[in-house]
C-alpha positions as CSV (number, residue, x, y, z in Angstrom):
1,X,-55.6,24.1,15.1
2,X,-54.3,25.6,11.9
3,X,-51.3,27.4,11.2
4,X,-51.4,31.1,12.2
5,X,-51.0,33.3,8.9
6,X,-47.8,34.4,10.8
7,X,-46.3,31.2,10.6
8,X,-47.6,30.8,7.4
9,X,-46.2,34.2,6.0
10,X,-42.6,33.2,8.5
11,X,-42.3,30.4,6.2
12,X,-41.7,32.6,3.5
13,X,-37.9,32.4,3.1
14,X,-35.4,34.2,0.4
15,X,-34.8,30.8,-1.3
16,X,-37.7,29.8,-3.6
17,X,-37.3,26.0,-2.6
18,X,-37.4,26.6,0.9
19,X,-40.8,28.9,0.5
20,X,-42.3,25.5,-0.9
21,X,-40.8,22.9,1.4
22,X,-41.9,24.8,4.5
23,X,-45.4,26.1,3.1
24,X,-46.3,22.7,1.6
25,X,-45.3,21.2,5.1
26,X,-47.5,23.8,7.2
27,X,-50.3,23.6,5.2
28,X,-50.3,19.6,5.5
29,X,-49.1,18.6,8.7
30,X,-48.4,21.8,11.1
31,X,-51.9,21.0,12.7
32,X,-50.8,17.7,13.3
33,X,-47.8,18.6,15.3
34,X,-48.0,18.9,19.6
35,X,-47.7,22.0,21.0
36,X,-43.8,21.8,22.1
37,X,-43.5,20.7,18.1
38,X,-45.2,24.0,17.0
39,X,-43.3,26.2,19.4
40,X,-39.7,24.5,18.2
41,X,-41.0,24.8,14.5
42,X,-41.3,28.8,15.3
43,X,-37.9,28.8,16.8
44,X,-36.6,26.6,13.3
45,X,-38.3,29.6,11.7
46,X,-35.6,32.2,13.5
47,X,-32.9,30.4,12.3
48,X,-30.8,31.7,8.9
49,X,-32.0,30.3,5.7
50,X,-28.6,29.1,4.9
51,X,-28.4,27.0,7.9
52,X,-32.0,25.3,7.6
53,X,-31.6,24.3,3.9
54,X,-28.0,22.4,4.4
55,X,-30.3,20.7,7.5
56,X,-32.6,19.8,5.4
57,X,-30.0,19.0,2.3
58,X,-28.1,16.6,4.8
59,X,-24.6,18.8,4.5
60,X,-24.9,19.7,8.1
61,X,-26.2,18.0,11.1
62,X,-29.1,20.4,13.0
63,X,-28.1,21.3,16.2
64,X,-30.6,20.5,18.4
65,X,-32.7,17.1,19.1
66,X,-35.6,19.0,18.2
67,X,-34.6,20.6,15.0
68,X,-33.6,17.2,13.9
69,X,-36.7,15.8,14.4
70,X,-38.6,18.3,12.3
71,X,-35.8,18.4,9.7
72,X,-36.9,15.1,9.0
73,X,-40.5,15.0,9.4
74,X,-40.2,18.5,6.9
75,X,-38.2,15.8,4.9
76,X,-40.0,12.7,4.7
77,X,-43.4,14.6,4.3
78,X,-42.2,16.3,1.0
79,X,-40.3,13.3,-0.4
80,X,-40.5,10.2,1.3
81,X,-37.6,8.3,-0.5
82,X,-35.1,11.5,-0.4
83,X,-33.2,10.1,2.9
């Protein structure tokens, strides 16, 4: 299944880089993702923009197991040798 046009339009975020990390990384791999991965993604989607770019930046640890794990699968999909 493809991503909804509401996750697709949740993905737009007030900072410009965001908008492309998560878009570029919906529009590749969200079909690819298991269900529980797609309903912890939305949740990642609730969270303040702030927060989720020093995740994915590395200043801050995410706080959940989950979050992690997308952090760095939204990571390693868009650049490979950042971590």
């Amino acid at each position: 299944m493809s991503a909804s046009p509401n996750i697709l339009w949740r993905c737009r975020r007030g900072i410009r880089e965001m908008d492309l990390l998560l878009q570029q990384f919906v529009s590749r791999h969200y079909k690819d993702l298991t269900d529980e991965q797609k309903k912890s993604f939305s949740s990642l989607l609730d969270e303040a923009d702030l927060d989720i770019m020093d995740w994915i930046m590395g200043r801050k640890p995410a706080p959940t197991e989950e979050y992690r794990n997308l952090i760095n699968l939204i990571c390693d999909i868009n650049n490979p040798n950042y971590r």
